[in-house]
Each structure stands twice: as C-alpha cells, then as structure tokens.
C-alpha positions as CSV (number, residue, x, y, z in Angstrom):
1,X,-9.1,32.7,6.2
2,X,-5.1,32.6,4.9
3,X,-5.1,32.2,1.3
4,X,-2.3,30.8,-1.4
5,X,-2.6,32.2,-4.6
6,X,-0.8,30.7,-7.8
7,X,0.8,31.8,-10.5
8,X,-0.7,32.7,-13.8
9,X,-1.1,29.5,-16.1
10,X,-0.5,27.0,-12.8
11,X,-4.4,26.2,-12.4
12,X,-5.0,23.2,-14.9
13,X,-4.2,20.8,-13.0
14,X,-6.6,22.0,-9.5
15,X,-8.9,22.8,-12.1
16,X,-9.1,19.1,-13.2
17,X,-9.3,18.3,-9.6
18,X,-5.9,16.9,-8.6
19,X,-6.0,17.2,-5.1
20,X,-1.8,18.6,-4.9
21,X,-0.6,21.9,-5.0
22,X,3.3,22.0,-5.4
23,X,5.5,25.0,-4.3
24,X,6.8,25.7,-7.2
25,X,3.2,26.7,-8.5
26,X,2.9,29.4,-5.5
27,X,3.1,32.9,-6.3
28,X,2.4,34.0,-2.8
29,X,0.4,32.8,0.5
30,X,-1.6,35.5,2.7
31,X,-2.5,35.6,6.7
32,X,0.6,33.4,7.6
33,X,-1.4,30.1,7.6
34,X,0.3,27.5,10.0
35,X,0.9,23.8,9.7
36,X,-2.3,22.3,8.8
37,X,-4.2,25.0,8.5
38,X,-6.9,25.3,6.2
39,X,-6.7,27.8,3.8
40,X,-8.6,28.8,0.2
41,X,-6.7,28.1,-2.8
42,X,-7.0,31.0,-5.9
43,X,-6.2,30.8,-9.4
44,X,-3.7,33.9,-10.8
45,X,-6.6,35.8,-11.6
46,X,-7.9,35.9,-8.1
47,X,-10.6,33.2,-8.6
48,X,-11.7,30.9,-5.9
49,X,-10.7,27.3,-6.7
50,X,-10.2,25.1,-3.7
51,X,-10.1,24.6,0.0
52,X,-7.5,22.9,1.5
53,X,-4.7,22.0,4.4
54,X,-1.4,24.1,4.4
55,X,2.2,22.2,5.1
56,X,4.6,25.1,4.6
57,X,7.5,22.5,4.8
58,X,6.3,19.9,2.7
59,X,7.2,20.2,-1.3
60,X,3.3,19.4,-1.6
61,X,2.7,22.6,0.0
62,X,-1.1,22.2,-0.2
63,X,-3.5,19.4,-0.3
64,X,-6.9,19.6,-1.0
65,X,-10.4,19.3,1.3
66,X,-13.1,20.5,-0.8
67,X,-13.5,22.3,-4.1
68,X,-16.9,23.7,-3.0
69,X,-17.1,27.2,-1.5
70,X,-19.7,26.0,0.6
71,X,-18.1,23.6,2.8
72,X,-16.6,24.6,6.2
73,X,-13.7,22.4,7.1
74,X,-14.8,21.1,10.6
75,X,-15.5,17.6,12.4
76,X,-19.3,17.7,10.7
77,X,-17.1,17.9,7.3
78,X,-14.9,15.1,8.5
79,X,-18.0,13.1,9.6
80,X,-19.5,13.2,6.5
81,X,-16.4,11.9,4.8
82,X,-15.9,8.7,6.9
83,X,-19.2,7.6,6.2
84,X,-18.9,7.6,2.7
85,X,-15.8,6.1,2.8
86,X,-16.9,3.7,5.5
87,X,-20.3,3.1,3.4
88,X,-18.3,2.3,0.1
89,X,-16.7,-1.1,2.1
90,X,-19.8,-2.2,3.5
91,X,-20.0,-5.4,1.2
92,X,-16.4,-6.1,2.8
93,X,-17.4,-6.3,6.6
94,X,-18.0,-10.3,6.7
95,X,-17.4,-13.3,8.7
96,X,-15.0,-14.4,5.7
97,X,-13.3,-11.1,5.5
98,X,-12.8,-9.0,8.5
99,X,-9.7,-6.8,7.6
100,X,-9.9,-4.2,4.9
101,X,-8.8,-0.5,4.4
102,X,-11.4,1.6,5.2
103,X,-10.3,5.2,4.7
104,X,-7.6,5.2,1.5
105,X,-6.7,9.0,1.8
106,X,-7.0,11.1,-1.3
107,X,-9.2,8.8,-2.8
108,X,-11.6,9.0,0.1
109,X,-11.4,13.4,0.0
110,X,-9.3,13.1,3.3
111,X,-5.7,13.7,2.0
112,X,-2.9,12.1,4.1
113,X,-5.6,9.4,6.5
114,X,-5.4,6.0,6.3
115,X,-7.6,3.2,8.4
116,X,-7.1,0.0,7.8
117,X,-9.7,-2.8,9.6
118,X,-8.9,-5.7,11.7
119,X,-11.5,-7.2,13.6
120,X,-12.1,-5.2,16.2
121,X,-9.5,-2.8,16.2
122,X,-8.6,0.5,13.5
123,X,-5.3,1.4,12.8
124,X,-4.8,4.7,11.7
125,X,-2.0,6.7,10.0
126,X,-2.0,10.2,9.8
127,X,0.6,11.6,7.3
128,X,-0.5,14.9,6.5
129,X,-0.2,18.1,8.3
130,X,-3.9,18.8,7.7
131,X,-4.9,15.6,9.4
132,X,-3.0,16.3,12.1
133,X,-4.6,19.5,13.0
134,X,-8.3,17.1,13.0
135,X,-6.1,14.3,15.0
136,X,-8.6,14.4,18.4
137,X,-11.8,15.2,16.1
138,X,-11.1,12.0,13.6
139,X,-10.0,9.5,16.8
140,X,-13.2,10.7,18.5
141,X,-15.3,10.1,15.2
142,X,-13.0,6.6,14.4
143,X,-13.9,5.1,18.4
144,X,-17.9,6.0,18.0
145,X,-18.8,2.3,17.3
146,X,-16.6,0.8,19.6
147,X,-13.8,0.0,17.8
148,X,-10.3,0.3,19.7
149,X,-7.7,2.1,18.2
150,X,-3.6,2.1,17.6
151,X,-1.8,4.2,15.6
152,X,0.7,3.5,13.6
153,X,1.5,7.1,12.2
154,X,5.5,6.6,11.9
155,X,5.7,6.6,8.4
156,X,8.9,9.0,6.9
157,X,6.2,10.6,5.0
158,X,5.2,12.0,8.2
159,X,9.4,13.9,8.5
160,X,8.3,16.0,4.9
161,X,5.3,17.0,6.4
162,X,7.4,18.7,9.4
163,X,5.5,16.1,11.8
164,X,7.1,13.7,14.0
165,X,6.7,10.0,14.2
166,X,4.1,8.4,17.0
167,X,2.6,5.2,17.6
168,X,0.9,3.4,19.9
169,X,-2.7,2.7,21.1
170,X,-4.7,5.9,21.4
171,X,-6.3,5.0,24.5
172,X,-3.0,4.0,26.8
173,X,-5.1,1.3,28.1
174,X,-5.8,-0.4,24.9
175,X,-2.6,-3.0,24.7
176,X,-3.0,-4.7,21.4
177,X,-2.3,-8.0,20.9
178,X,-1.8,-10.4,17.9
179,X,-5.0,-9.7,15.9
180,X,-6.4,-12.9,14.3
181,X,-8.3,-12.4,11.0
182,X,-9.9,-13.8,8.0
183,X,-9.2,-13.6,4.3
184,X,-10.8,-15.1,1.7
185,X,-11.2,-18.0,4.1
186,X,-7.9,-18.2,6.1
187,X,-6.7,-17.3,9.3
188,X,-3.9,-15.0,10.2
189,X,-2.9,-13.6,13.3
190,X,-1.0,-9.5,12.6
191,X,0.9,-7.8,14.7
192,X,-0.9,-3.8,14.6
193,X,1.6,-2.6,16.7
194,X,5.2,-3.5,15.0
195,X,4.2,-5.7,11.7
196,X,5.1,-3.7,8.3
197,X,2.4,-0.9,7.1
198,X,-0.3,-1.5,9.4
199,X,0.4,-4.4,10.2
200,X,-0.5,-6.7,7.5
201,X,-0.2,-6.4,3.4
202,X,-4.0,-5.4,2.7
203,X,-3.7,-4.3,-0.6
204,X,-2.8,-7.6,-1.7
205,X,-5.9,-9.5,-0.5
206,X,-7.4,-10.5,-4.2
207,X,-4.3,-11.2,-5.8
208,X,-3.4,-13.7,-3.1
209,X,-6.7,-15.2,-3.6
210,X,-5.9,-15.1,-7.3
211,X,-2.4,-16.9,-7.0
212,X,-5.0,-19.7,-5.9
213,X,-6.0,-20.2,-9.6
214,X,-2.5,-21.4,-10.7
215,X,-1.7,-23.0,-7.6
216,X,-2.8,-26.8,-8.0
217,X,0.2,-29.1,-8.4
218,X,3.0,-26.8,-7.9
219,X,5.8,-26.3,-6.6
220,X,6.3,-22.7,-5.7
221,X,8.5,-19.9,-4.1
222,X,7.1,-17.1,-2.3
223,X,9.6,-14.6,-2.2
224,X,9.8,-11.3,0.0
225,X,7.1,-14.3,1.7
226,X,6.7,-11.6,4.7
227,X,4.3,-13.2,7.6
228,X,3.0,-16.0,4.6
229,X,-0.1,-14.1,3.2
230,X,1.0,-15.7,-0.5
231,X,2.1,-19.0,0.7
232,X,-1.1,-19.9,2.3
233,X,-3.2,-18.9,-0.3
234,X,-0.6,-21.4,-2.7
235,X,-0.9,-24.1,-0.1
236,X,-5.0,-23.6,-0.3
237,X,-4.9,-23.4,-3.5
238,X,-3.5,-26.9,-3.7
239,X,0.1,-26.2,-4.5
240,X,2.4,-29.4,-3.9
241,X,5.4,-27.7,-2.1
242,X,6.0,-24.2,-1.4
243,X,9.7,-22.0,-0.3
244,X,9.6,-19.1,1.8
245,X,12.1,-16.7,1.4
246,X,12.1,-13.8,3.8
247,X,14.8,-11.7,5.3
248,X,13.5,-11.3,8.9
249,X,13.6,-14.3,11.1
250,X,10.5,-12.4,12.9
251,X,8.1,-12.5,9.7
252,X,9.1,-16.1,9.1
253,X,8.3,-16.9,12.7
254,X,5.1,-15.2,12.0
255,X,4.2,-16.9,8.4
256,X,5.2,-20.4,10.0
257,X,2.9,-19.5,12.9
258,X,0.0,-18.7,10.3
259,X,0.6,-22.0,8.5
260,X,-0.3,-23.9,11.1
261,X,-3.1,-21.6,12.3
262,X,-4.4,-23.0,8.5
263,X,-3.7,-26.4,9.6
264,X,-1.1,-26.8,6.8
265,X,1.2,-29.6,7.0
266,X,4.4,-28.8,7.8
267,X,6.2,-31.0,4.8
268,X,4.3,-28.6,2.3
269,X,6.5,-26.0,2.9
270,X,10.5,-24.8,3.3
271,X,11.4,-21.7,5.4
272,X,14.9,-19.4,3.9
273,X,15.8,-16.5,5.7
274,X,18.3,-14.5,3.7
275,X,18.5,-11.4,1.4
276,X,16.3,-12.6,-1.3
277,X,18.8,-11.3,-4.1
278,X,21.9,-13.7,-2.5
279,X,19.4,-16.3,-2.2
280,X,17.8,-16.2,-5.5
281,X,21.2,-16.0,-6.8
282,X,22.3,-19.4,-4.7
283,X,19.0,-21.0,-6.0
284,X,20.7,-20.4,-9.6
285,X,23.5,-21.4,-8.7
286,X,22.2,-24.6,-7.3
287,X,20.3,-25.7,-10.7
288,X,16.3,-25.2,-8.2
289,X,13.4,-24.9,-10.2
290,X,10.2,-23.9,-9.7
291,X,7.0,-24.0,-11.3
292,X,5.3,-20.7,-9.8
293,X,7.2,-18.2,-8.2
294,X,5.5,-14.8,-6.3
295,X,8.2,-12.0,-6.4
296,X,6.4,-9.0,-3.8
297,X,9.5,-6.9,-2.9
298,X,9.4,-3.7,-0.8
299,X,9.1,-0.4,-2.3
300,X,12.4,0.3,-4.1
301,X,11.5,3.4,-6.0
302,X,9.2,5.6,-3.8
303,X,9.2,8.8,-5.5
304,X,10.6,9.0,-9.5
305,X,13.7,10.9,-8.6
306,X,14.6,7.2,-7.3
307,X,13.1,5.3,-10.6
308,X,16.7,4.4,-12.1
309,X,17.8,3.2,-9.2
310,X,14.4,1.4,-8.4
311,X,14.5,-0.2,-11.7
312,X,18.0,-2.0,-10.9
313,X,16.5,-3.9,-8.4
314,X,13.2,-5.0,-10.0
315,X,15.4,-6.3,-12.9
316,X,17.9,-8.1,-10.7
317,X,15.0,-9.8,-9.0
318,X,13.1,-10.3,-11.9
319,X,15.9,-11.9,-13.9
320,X,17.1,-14.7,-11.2
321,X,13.4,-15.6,-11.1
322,X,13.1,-16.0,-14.6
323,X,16.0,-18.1,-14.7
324,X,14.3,-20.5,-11.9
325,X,11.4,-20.7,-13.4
326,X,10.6,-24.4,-15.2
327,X,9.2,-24.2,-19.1
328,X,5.8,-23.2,-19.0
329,X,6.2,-21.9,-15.1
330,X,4.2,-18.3,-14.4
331,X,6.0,-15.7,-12.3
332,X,3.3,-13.1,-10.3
333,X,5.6,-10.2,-9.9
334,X,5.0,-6.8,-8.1
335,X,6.0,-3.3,-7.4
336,X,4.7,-1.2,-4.7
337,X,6.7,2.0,-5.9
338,X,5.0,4.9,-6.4
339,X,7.7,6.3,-8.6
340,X,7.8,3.2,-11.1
341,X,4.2,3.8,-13.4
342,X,2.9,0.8,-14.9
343,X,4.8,1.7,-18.3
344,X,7.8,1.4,-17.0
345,X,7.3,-1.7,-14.9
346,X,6.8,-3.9,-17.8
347,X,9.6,-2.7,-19.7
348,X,11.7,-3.6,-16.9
349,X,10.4,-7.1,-16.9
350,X,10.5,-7.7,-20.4
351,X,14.3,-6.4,-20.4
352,X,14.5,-9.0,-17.6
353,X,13.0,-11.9,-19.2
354,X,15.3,-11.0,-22.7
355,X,18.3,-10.9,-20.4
356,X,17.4,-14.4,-18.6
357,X,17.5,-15.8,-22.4
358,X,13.4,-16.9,-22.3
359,X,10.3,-15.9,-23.7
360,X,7.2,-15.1,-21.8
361,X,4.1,-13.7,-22.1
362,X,1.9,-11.8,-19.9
363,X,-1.4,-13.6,-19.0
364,X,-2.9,-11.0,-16.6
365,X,-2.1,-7.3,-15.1
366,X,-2.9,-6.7,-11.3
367,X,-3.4,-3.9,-9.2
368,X,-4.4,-3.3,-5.4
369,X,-7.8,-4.1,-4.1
370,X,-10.9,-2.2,-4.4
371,X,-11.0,-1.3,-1.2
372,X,-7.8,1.0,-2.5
373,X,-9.4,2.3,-4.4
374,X,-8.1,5.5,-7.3
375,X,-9.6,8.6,-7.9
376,X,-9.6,9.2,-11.7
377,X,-8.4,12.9,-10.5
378,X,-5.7,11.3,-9.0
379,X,-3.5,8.6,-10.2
380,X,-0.9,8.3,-7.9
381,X,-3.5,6.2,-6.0
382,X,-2.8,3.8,-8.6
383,X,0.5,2.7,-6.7
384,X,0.5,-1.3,-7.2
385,X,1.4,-3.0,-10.3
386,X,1.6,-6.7,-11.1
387,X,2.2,-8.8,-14.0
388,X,1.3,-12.9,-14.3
389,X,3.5,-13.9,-16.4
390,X,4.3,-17.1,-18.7
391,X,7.4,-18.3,-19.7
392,X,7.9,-20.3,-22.6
C-alpha cells in the first residue's frame, strides 16, 4: 500500500484525530498513490497513524478512513459505516418528519459523502476523491432498501478535489419529480434535481420550528425566504403577516406554492423578489417595520481567506435589519460560512447593532440540527451559526 509520511512535529493534530492532512505537513508520499486511493498515513518517526483517501490535487491532500491498523478500506468497511450513521437517525424516520440528512461526511467516518432523505428518494453528494473511487460500491449499498437515487454531486468542492461535476438520477430511469415532505408538521414539495444543496435547506429544520415560539402576533420578514421553509413555520406559528424576500422568481414560485400546500391564506403573506441588500435598503428608506425578521443569507465567507470580505456582507445585512426592526422586535440571523467561527459572527453583529444606533441582547444561540451532527475531533462540522436576538 502507498504511504504519505509527514514531517517531524506535523502529527498533533492526526494524533488528536482530525480527520485532515494538509500538504504543507507532507514530507514525502511513496508508491505513487492515485486519486482516491487509499493509503497509510505515518508520523516523522515512521509510526503508523492513520488510513486514509489520497487527493494529490486537493490542498487537503489526505483525508482520513480509519485510525485502526486493522480495518481494510473496502465495501464491508463502507457498510459498516452507513449503518451507524443510518442507525444514529432512526428516531428521525416518522410520518411527521420524512426528510433528514443521513450520512453528514466527516462526522459520520466517511469524509466527503453526503445523503440527505426525502421520502422515498436519497440524494447523494460525493465531494471527495476517496468517495469517488467507492462511487458504484456506496450507490449499490445506498439502493439496498429500495430507495431511488439522484445525485447531486456538483458542488465546486468537487473542482479542488480534481473531480468533475455530475448530477442526475443514478438509475437513468428514475426521473425525479417534486418531492413532497413533512417537517415538523408541514408540507413542502423540493425540487432534488435543481433546488439549492440538495434540494431543500435541512440543516435548518429545528430552528424553523423554533422561529414558531416568537411567531404569534407578528408581523415578520423572512429574508433570503428561499422556497418558504421560515415563512411557513411563522405563519404556523401564528404570525399576523409575513414578507418574503427572495432573489429568484423560481424559489418564490416555489415558497408560494408551499404556502398553499399548508393551506395558508394568501392575505398572510407579501412576495419581494429583489437583491435582498437593495431591498432592505428600500424598506429603510420607506420607514417598514417589522416586529420579527429571519436574516438566512447564502454562504458569503466559505473558507477564512474570504472572512473580511464575508464579514462586509453579514454587517450590511445585519445593520438594515436592525434598523427595521420595531422596539422590542427579535431578529434570528444566520451564517452558513465555514470560514466565519462563531467568535467572529457575533462581533460582526454587535458592530452592526452599535452602527444601527440600538441596543440588543442576545436571547438564544443556534446551530444546525442533530442530524448534522460535529465530531468533537472535528469542528469545522460546526458550520451554522445563529443568534436570536432582542432589540431594545
């Protein structure tokens, strides 16, 4: 088997089980190992630490399978790993609940696979070069109950890898249509094949049931709204009005479709499609007020060599919504971007709040749902950050 080898003093961190080897901590790499191969992973002093997937073109040059000597890499490895991970989510699979992540990569032991659960299908993304080289053992292992499968593996994560993009069904016959599930009670249909991530924003299912808690009375704004996953949850929650704001005309067709899949009336709620930071702005500039607002932007930051120029946009859009919010209103406001840590985040908000001239205080932190879940080797699993915030 091709071996890497680091450099003398480089083995604390796979020592303490962070599942990353960077180049820069390579002293040399034996047997010419090829993309996605696995390979064993040795300390300076020629001692056996890990076992894990070669991407020669990736600055994460190696991620990491095992870190017992024992295991073989194969499809009874893999096996073995999906049913953990697919045992961990059991309590998920109900009638009220019927889409959930099921396989959260590094977290899980298999770096780089994600499947998410919706009904009856899995959609799977495969971002890592060691994944790849298992492609036709996982789908085999991932279509044994009878679930169908697309996948969605066209993530950019997949061009530092050295992979291309693909998606589509993995049986050509499979043609997938709207997917209606259930959340916490409502209905929404998700487009698998060309809706954002997977197809719906999973990682947000208890904080939309959350939002629920502060919703009676209010009039809201659901901002970055996406296909209405927030709204709904505000208009269930007993909200009085809410606004959408969303910047595709397609996701507002969707979210307006699953309003009325809830049976919401359509007076409750206002549909804005425009760039959320010239609409905030004309919101301002037109003296609207709210008394909730839900700020879940894209990912703006997604490594920290992009963090400065992240944190410009989470204070712009943090800032206008302070300035719409009414005395005593409560902003729930999100970043996704893994190079913005949780630190960081609330010093951007505060520095928004003191620029919009009020005082707030934050009532609750949120992160991503459990069936995210973070390895406490491995905190960049920890990629969702939210504040609830009150204003004064």
């Amino acid at each position: 088997m091709a071996s890497l080898q680091l450099k003398s003093g480089r083995e604390r961190p796979l020592e303490r089980r962070h599942p990353w080897v960077f180049s820069g901590a390579i002293e040399r790499v034996d047997g010419d190992p090829g993309l996605g191969e696995t390979i064993d992973i040795l300390a300076g002093d020629d001692r056996w630490l890990a076992r894990g997937a070669y991407s020669p073109h990736s600055q994460i040059r190696a991620r990491v399978w095992t870190w017992s000597q024992a295991d073989q890499v194969d499809q009874a490895f893999l096996a073995g790993r999906l049913e953990r991970a697919l045992a961990a989510r059991g309590g998920l699979a109900t009638g009220a609940q019927s889409a959930y992540r099921q396989v959260h990569a590094e977290s899980d032991g298999l770096p780089g696979l994600i499947v998410d659960r919706y009904a009856g299908w899995r959609v799977v993304q495969i971002l890592s070069a060691g994944v790849e080289r298992f492609r036709q053992e996982l789908m085999s292992l991932l279509a044994e109950d009878g679930s169908q499968l697309y996948e969605r593996s066209d993530s950019e994560v997949r061009q530092l890898e050295g992979l291309e993009p693909r998606s589509g069904p993995v049986v050509e016959s499979d043609r997938p249509p709207a997917v209606e599930i259930e959340e916490n009670g409502l209905r929404f249909m998700v487009d698998i094949a060309g809706g954002q991530k997977t197809g719906f924003y999973l990682d947000q299912r208890r904080n939309r049931r959350r939002v629920r808690d502060y919703a009676p009375g209010v009039e809201a704004l659901d901002a970055f709204a996406y296909t209405g996953g927030f709204a709904a949850n505000l208009l269930a929650g007993g909200a009085q009005h809410v606004t959408l704001l969303e910047a595709s005309a397609d996701s507002l067709a969707g979210a307006d479709r699953n309003l009325k899949l809830n049976t919401f009336k359509p007076e409750l709620y206002e549909q804005v499609a425009g760039d959320a930071f010239t609409e905030l702005r004309r919101f301002r500039d037109q003296g609207r007020q709210f008394d909730l607002i839900v700020l879940d932007p894209p990912k703006f930051a997604p490594t920290r060599a992009q963090a400065q120029a992240g944190a410009r946009g989470y204070k712009d859009i943090n800032l206008l919504a302070f300035k719409l919010l009414r005395a005593g209103g409560v902003l729930f406001t999100f970043s996704c971007s893994g190079g913005i840590e949780p630190e960081l985040f609330q010093k951007i908000v505060a520095g928004a709040a003191l620029d919009a001239g009020v005082e707030a205080v934050i009532l609750e932190r949120l992160s991503q749902s459990s069936d995210h879940p973070v390895a406490l080797n491995f905190p960049e699993g920890a990629y969702l950050k939210g504040l609830v915030c009150r204003v004064g």
